[in-house]
Backbone as a printed PyTorch tensor [residue, N CA C, xyz], in Angstrom:
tensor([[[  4.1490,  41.4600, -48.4200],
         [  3.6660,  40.1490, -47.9910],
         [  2.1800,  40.2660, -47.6480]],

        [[  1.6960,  39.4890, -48.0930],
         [  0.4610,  39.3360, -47.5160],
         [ -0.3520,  38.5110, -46.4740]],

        [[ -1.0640,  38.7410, -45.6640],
         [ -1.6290,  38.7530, -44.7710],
         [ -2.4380,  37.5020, -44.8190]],

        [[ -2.2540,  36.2790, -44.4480],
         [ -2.6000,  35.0490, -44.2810],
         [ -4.3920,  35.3100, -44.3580]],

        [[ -4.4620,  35.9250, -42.7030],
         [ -5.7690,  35.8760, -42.6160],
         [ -6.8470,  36.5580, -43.2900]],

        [[ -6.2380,  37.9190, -44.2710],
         [ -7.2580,  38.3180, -45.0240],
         [ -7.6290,  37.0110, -46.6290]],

        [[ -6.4460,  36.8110, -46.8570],
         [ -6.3320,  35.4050, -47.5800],
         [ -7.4680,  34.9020, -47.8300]],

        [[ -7.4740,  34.0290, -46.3360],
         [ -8.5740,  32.8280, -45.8700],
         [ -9.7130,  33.7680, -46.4160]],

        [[-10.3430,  34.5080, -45.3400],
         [-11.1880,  35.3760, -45.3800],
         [-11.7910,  36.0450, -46.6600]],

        [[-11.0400,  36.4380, -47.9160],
         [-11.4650,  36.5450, -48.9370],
         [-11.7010,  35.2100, -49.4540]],

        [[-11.6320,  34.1190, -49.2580],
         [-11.6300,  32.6330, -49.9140],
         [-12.8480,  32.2710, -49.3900]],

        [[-13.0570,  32.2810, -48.3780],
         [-14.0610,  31.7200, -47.2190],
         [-15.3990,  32.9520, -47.5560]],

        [[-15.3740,  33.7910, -48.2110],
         [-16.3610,  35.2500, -47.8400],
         [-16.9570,  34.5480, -49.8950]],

        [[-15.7640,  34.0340, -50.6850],
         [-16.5060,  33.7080, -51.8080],
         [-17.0270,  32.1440, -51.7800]],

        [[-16.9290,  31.3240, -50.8810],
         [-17.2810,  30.4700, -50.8940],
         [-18.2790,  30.4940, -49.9540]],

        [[-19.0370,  31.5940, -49.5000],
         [-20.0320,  31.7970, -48.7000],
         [-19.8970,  31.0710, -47.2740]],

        [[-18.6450,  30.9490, -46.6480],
         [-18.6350,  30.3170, -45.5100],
         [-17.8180,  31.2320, -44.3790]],

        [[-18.2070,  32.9260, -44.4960],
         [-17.3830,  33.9500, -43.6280],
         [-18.1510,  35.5390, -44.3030]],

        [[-19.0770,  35.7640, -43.0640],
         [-19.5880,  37.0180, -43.2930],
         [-19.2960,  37.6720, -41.9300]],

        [[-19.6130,  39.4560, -42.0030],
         [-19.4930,  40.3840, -41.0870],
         [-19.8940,  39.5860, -40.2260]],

        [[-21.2090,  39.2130, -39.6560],
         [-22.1490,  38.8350, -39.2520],
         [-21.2600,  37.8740, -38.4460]],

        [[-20.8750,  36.7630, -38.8090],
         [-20.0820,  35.5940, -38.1240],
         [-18.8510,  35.8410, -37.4240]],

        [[-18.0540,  36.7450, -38.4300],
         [-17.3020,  37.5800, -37.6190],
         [-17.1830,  38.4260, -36.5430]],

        [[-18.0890,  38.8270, -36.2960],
         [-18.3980,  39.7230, -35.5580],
         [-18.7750,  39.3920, -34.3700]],

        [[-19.5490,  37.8310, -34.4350],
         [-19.8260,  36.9790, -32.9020],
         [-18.7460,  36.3740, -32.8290]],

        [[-17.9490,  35.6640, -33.6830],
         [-16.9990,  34.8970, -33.2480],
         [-15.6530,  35.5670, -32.7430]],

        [[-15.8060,  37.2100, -33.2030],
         [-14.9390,  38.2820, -32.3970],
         [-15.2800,  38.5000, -30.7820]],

        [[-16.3930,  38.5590, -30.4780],
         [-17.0720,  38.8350, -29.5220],
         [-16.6770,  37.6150, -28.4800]],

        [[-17.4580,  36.5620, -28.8620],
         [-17.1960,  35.8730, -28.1200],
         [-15.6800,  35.0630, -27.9750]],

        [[-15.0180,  34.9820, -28.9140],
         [-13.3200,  35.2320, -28.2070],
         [-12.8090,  36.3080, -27.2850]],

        [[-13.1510,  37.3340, -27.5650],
         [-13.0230,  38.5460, -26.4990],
         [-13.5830,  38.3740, -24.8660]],

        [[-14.4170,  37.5750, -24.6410],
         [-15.3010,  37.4290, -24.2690],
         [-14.2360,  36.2420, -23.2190]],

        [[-13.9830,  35.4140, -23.7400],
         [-13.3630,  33.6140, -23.2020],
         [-12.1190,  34.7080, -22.8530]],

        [[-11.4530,  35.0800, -23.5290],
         [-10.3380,  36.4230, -22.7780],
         [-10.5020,  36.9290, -21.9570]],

        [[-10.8940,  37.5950, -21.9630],
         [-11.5590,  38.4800, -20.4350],
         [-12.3610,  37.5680, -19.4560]],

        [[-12.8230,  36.6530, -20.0510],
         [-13.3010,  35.6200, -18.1250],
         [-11.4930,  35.2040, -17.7470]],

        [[-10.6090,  34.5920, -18.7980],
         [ -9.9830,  33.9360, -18.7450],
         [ -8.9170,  34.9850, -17.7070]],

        [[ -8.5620,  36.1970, -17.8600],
         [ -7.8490,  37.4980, -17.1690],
         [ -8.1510,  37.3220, -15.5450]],

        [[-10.1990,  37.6650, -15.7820],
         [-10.1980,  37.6800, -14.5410],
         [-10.0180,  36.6170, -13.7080]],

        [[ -9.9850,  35.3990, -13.7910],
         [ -9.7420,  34.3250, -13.2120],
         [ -8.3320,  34.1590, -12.3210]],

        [[ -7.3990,  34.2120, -13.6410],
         [ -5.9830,  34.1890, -13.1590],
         [ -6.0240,  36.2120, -12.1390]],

        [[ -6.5080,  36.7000, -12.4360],
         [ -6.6240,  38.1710, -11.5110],
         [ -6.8390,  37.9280,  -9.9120]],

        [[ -7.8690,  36.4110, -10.2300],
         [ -8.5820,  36.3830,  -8.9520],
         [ -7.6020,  35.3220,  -8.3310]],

        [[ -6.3870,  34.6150,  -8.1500],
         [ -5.8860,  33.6470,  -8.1290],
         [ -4.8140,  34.3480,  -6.8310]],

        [[ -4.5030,  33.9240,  -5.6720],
         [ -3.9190,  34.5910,  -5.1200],
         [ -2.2800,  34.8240,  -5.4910]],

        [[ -1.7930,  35.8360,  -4.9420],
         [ -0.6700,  36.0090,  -5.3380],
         [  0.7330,  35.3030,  -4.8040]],

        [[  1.7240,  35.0230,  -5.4720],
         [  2.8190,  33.7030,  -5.5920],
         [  3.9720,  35.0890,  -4.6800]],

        [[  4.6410,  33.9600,  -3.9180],
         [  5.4580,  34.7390,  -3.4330],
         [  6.9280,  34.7100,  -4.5530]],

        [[  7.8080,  35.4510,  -4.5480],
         [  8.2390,  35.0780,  -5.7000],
         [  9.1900,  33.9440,  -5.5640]],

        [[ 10.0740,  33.2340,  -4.4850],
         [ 10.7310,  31.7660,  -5.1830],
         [  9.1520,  30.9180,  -5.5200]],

        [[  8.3040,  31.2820,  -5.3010],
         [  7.2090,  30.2560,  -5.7450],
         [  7.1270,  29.9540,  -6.8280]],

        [[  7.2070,  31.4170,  -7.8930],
         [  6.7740,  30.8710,  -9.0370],
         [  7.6760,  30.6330, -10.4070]],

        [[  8.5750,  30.2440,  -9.7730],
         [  9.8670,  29.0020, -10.2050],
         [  9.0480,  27.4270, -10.4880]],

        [[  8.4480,  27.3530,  -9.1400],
         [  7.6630,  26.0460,  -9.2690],
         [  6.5110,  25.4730, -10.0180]],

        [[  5.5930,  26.9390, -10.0070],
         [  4.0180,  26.7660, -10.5580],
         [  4.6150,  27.1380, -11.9420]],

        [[  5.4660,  27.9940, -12.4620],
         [  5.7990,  28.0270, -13.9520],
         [  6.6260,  26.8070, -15.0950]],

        [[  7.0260,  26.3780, -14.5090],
         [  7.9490,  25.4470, -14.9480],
         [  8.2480,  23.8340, -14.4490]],

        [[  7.8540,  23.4130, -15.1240],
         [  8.1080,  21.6030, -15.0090],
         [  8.9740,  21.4810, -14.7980]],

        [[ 10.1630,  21.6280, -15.1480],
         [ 11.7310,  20.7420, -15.2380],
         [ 12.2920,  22.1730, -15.6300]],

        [[ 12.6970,  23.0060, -14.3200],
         [ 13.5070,  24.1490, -14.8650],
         [ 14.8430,  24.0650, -15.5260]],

        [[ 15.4600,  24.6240, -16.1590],
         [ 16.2290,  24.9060, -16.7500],
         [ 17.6500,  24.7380, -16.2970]],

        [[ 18.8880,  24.6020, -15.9280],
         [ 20.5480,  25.4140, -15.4360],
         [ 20.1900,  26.6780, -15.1990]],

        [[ 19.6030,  27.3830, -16.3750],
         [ 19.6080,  28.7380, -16.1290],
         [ 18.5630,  29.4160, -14.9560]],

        [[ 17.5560,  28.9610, -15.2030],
         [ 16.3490,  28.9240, -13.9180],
         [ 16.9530,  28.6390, -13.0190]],

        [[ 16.9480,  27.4500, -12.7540],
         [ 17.9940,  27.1030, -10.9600],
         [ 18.7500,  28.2950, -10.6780]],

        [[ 19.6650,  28.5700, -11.7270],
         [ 20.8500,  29.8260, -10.5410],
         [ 20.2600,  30.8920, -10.6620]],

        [[ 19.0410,  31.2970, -11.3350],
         [ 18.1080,  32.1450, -11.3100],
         [ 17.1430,  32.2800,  -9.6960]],

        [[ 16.9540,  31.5060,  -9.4970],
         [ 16.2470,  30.6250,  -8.4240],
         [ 16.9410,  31.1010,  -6.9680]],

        [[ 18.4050,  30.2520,  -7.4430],
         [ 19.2570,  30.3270,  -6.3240],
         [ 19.6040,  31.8560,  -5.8300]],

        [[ 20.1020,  32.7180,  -6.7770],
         [ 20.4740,  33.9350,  -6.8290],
         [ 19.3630,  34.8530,  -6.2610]],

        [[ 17.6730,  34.7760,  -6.6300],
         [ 16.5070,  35.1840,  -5.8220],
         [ 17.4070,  34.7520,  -3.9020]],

        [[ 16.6390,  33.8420,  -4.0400],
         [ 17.0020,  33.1600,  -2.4110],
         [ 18.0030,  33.8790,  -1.5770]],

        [[ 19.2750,  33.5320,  -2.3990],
         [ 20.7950,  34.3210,  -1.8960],
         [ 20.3780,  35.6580,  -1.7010]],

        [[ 19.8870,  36.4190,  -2.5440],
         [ 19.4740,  37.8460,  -2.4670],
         [ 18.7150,  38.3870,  -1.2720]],

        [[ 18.1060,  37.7900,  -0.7650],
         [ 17.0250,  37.7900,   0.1160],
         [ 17.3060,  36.7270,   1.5800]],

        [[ 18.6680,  36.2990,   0.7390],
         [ 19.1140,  35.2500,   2.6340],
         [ 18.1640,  34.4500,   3.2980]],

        [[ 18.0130,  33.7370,   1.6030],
         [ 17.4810,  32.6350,   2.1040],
         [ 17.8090,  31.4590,   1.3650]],

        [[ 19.0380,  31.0580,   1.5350],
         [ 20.1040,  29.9050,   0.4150],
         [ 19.0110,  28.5470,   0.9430]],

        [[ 18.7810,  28.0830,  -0.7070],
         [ 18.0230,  26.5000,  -0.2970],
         [ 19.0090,  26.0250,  -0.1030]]])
């Protein structure tokens, strides 16, 4: 099978619209939006854990809830 993105990339490299050169910043600076993006959530204080039942999930699940519940129970603290 072949590889989608070398694909493009040979298509785009003969139609003169994808060189090292472009690649190479637009590698960079994705790497770049990654790593601010790490340290941010790094810097974010830390969730106790029934917390992050809440901050992860909109409309948890059946399975989440007794997930949830079973944390709590564990720790004797039944909502």
């Amino acid at each position: 099978m072949k590889d989608p993105l070398d694909q493009v990339r040979k298509y785009l490299t003969a139609e003169g619209a994808w060189d090292e050169e472009w690649e190479t910043r637009v590698t960079t600076e994705a790497h770049d939006e990654i790593d601010r993006a790490v340290e941010e959530a790094e810097a974010l204080p830390a969730l106790a854990a029934e917390e992050i039942f809440g901050a992860m999930y909109a409309e948890p699940t059946p399975e989440l809830i007794e997930q949830k519940r079973w944390l709590l129970g564990s720790r004797g603290n039944e909502p």
